[in-house]
C-alpha positions as a printed Julia matrix, in Angstrom:
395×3 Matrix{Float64}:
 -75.08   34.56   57.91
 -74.77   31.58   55.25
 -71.71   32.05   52.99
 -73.05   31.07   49.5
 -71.04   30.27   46.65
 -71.49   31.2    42.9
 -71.63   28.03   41.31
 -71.18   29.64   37.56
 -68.0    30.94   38.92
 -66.69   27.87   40.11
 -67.47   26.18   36.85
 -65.89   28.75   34.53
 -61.98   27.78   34.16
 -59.38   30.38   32.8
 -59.78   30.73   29.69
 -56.23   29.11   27.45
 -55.21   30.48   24.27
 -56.51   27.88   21.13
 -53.69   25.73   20.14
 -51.92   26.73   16.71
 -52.59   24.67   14.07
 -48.74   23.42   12.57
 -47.51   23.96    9.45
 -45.65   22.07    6.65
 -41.76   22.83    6.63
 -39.05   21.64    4.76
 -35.98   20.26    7.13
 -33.65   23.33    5.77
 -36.21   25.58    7.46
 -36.39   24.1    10.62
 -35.67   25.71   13.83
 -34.5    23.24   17.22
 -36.66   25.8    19.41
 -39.99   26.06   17.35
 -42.69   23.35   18.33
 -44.98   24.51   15.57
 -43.8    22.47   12.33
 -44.48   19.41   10.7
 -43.16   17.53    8.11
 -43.87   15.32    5.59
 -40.94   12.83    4.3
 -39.94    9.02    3.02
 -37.97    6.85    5.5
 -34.95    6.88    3.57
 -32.65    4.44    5.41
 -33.31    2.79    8.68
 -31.12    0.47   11.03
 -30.75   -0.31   15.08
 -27.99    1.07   16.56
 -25.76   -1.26   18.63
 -23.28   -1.44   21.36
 -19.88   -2.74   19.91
 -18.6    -5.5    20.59
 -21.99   -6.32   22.8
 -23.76   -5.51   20.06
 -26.79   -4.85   22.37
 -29.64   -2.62   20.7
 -29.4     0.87   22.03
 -32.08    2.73   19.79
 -33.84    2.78   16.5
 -32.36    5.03   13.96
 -33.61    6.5    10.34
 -32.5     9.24    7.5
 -35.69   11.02    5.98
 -35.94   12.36    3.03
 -38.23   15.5     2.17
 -39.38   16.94   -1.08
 -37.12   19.79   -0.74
 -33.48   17.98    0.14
 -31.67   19.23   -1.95
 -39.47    9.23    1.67
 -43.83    9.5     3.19
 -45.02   10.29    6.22
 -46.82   13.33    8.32
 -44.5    13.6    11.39
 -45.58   16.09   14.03
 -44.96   16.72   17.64
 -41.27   15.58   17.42
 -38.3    17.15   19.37
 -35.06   18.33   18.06
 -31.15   17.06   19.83
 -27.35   18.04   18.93
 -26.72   15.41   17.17
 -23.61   12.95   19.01
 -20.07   13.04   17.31
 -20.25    9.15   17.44
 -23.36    9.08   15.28
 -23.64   12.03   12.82
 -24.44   10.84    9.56
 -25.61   13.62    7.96
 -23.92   17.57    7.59
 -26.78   18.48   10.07
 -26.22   19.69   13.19
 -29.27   18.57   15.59
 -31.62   15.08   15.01
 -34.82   14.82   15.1
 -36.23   13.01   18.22
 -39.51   11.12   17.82
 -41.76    9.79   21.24
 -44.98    9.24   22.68
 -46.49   12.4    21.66
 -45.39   12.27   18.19
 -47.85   11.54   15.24
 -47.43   10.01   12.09
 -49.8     9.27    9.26
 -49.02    7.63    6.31
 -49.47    9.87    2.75
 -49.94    8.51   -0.74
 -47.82   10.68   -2.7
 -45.41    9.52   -5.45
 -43.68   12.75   -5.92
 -41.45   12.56   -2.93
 -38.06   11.13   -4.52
 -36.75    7.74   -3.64
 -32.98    8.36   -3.37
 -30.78   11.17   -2.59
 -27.28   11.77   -3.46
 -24.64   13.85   -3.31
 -21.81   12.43   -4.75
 -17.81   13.24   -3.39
 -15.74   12.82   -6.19
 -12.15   11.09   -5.52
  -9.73   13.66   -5.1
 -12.56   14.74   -1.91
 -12.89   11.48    0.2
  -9.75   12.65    1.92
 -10.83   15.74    3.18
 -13.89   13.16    4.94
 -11.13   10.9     6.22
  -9.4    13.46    7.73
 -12.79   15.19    9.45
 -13.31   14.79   13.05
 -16.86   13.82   12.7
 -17.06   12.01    9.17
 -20.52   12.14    7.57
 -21.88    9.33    5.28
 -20.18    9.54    1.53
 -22.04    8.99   -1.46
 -19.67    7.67   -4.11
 -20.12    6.57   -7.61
 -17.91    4.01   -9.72
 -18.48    0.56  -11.48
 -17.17   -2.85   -9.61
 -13.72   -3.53  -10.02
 -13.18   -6.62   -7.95
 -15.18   -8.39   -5.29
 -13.51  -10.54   -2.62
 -14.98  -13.59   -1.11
 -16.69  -13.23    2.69
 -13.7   -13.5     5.62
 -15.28  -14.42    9.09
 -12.79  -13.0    12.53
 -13.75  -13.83   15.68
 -13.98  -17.3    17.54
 -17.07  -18.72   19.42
 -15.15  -18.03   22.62
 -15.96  -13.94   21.63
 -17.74  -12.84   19.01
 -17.69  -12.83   15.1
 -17.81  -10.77   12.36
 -18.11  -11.35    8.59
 -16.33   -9.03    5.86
 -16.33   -8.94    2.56
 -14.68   -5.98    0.46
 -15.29   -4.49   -2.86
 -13.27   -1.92   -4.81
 -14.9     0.59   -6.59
 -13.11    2.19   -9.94
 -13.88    5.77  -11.24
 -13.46    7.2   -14.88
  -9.54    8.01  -13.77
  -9.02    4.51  -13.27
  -8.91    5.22   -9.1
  -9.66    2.27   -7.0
 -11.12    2.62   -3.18
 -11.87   -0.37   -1.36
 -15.17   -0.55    0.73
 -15.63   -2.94    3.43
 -19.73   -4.29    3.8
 -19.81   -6.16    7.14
 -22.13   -8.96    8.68
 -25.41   -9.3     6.68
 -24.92   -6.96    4.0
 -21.73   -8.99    3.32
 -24.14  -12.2     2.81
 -26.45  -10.68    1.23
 -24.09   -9.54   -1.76
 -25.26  -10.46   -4.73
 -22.13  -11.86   -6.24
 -23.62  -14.4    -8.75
 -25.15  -10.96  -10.44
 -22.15   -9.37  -10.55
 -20.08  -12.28  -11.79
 -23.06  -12.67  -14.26
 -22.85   -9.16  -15.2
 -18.77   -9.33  -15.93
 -19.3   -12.05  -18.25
 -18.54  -10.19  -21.18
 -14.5    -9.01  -19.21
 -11.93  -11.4   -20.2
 -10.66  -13.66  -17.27
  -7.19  -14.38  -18.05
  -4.98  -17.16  -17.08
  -1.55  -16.1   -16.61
   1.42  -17.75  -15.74
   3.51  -15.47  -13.27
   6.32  -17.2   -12.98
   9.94  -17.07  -15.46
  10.23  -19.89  -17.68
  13.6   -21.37  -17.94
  12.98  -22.89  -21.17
  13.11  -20.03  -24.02
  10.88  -21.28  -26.56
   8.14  -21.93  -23.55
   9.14  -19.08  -22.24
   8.93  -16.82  -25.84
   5.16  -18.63  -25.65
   4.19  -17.52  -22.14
   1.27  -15.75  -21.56
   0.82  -14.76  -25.57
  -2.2   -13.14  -25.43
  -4.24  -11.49  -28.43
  -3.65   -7.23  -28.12
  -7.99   -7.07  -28.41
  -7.91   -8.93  -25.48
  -5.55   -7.25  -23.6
  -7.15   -3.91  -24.56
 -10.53   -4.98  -22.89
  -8.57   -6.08  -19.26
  -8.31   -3.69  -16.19
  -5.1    -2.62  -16.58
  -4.61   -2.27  -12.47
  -4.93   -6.54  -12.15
  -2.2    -7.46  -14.55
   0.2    -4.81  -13.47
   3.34   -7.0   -12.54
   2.55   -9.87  -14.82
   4.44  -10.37  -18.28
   2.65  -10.98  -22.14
   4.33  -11.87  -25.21
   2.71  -11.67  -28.58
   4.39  -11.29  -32.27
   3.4    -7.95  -33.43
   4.13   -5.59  -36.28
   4.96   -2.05  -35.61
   2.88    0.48  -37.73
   4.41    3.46  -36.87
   6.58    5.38  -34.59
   4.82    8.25  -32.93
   7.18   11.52  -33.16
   4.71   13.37  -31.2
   7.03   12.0   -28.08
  10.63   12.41  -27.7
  12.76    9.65  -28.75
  15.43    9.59  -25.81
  15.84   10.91  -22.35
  18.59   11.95  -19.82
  18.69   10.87  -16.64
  20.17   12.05  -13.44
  23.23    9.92  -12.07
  22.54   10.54   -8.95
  18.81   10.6    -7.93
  17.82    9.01  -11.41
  15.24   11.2   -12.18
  14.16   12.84  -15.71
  16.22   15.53  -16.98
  14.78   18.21  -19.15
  16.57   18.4   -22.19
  19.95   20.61  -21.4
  18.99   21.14  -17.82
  21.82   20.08  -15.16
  20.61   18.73  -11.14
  22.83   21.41   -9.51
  21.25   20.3    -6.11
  22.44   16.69   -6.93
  26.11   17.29   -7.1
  28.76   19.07   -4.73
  29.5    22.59   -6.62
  32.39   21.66   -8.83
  31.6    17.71   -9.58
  30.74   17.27  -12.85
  27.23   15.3   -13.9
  27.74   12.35  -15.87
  23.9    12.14  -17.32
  23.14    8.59  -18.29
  20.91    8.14  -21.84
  17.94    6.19  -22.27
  16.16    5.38  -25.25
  12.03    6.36  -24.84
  10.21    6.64  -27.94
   6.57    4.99  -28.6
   5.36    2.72  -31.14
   2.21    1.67  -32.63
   2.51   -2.25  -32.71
  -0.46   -4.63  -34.12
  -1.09   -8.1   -34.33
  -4.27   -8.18  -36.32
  -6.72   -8.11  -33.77
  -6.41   -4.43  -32.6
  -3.63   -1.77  -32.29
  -1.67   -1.0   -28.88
   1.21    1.35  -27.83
   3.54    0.45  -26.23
   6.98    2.38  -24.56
  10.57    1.44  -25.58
  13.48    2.06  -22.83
  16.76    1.31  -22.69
  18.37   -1.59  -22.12
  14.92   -3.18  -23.11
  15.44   -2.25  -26.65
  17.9    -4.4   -26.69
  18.0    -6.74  -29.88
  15.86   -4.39  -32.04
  17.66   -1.4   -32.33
  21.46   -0.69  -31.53
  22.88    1.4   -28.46
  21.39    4.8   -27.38
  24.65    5.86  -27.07
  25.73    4.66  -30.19
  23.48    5.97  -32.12
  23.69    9.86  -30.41
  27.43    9.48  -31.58
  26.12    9.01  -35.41
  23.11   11.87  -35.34
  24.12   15.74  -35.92
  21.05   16.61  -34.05
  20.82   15.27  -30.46
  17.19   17.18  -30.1
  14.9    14.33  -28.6
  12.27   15.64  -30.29
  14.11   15.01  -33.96
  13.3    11.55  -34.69
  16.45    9.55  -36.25
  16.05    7.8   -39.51
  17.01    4.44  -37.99
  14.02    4.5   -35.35
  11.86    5.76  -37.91
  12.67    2.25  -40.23
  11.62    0.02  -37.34
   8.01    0.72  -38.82
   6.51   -2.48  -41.09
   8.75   -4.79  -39.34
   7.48   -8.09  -37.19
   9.29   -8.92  -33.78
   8.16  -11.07  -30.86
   7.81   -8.36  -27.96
   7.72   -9.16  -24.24
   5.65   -6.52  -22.06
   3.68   -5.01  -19.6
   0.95   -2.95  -18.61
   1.66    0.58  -18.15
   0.48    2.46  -15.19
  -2.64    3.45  -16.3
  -3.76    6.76  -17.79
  -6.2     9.21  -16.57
  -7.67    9.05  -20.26
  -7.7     6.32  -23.04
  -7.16    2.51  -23.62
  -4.34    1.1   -21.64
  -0.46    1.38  -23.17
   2.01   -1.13  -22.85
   5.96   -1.12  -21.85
   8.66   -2.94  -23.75
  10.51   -5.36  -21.04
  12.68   -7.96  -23.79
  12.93   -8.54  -27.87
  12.56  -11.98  -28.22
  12.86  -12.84  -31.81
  16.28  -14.93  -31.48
  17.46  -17.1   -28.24
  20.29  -15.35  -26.04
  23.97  -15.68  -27.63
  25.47  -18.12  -25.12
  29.02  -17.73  -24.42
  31.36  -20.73  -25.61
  32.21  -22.24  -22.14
  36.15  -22.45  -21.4
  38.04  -25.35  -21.39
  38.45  -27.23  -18.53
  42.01  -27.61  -16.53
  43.66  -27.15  -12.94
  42.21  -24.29  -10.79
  45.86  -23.56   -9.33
  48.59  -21.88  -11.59
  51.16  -23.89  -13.52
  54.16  -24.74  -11.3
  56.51  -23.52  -13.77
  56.51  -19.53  -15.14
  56.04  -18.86  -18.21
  59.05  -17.52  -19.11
  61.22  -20.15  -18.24
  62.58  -22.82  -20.34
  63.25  -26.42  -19.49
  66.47  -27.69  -19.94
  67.43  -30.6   -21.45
């Protein structure tokens, strides 16, 4: 008996199910154990990612950007991967993972956006500082300084360039950001220094002048200049300019009590019980505070008067809450209200700046007449007289 064998049957394979076609998803609806999506996105941001210090290339890296986020290929037949603590950039959990079985075409479509953000304001970078995993910050401010490239390193190791560049926000907050290597080269500070033309770059003389009429001169500055400068740069350096005070503002009170002991602000008729041993008596110390209006022509400034730095334009604090029946701060006095319409040569400073509004000055020294020297005593012995002075010579 031949055994025959069905050639038919040998030729017919088992029958597989026909593959699913994909479909078009957004990232937000993707699912790490479904094979059956595709996507369509820019290539947002790209870079190699390195060993450090070796710096040897470890993999190629990008950030895509769909239509739907919240730049353009086809992608299909990728994988999906927890993303690594070391390199999550994004507030996504998993990464997509692209091989030899993944396609990509290249699409002609000009409605997929070119950038992305999602700005933190400043009161939220800490919150991303203090994150186990930070993600990468989108932040939003004009150029407040930018510092020349610093190289580290040696040619015995390896080397790194640096350059930072604060960034200011509407509240006048500064945060420094550091762009290393190439991006630090590739800066482009003649732009920027181009682009600041129209800022003021003072000249300023930091040091004290012994010399009173130089130093009444130093740094004298026009207030419409002053108005236009970063407040934050000049903050420990000293201006003079001759001024006339328009007006006193008696929206703010006039004087101020301050603790003896920590030195801090007393509200008006409060005590600092937790300052003082129960029983002690608080010896408050005054301080003259009110605000003027000052002008030299060119544009108007305020500017803060404390005590003793009001000294040589109006008398004593404490003097003149002996002569006032009402001690209210918020009363002005006659005699602060006649400084107004009268010239002086003013020595000041920035103020800390503001949240809101052109910057505000603070009085540091009256300089419309030299310092009253002392008459120097007349010279004699340093040791006593030999003979008291109650006893008479005789003859």
């Amino acid at each position: 008996m031949a055994l025959t064998s069905d050639v038919n049957a040998l030729s017919k394979a088992v029958a597989h199910p026909p593959v699913p076609q994909r479909s078009l998803a957004y990232f937000a609806d993707l699912n790490p154990t479904d094979n059956t999506k595709f996507i369509e996105a820019r290539v947002y941001r790209r870079w190699t990612a390195m060993k450090v210090p070796s710096l040897i290339a470890t993999g190629f890296s990008c950030i895509l950007l769909d239509k739907k986020a919240n730049c353009v290929y086809r992608i299909e037949g990728f994988g999906f991967e927890k993303t690594d603590s070391w390199g999550k950039t994004l507030d996504n959990d998993f990464t997509l993972c692209l091989g030899k079985h993944t396609r990509t075409n290249l699409l002609k479509d000009n409605d997929y956006p070119y950038h992305y953000f999602n700005f933190a304001a400043y009161n939220e970078l800490g919150t991303r500082l203090e994150k186990k995993n930070p993600i990468l910050t989108d932040y939003i401010g004009y150029i407040h300084n930018v510092e020349k490239v610093k190289e580290y390193g040696s040619a015995a190791g390896n080397k790194v360039k640096v350059r930072n560049i604060a960034l200011r926000n509407l509240n006048n907050n500064v945060v420094l950001f550091t762009l290393w290597n190439e991006k630090a080269d590739n800066f482009e500070e003649e732009d920027y220094n181009q682009d600041n033309t129209h800022i003021p770059q003072l000249k300023v003389q930091t040091e004290r002048l012994t010399d009173w009429e130089q130093e009444r001169s130093r740094n004298r500055v026009l207030l419409a200049t002053l108005l236009q400068i970063d407040p934050n740069t000049q903050q420990r350096v000293l201006f003079t300019q001759e001024a006339m005070i328009l007006q006193v503002d008696t929206a703010y009170d006039w004087y101020y009590q301050k603790c003896d002991e920590c030195g801090g602000k007393l509200d008006y008729g409060f005590i600092h019980g937790h300052c003082h041993p129960y029983g002690t008596e608080s010896r408050p110390e005054n301080s003259y505070s009110f605000r003027i209006v000052i002008t030299d022509g060119t544009g108007n400034a305020v500017m803060t008067c404390f005590s003793p730095q009001t000294d040589g334009l109006i008398k004593d604090v404490n003097t003149l809450l002996q002569e006032v029946a009402n001690k209210d701060p918020a009363i002005i006095p006659p005699l602060i209200l006649a400084l107004q319409n009268t010239r002086h040569v003013f020595q000041f400073r920035f103020a800390k700046p503001a949240a809101k509004g052109p910057p505000t000055f603070v009085l540091q020294k009256v300089m419309d007449h030299p310092p009253s020297i002392l008459p120097a005593s007349a010279e004699g012995p340093s040791s006593p007289p030999t003979t008291p002075p109650n006893s008479h010579a005789h003859s």
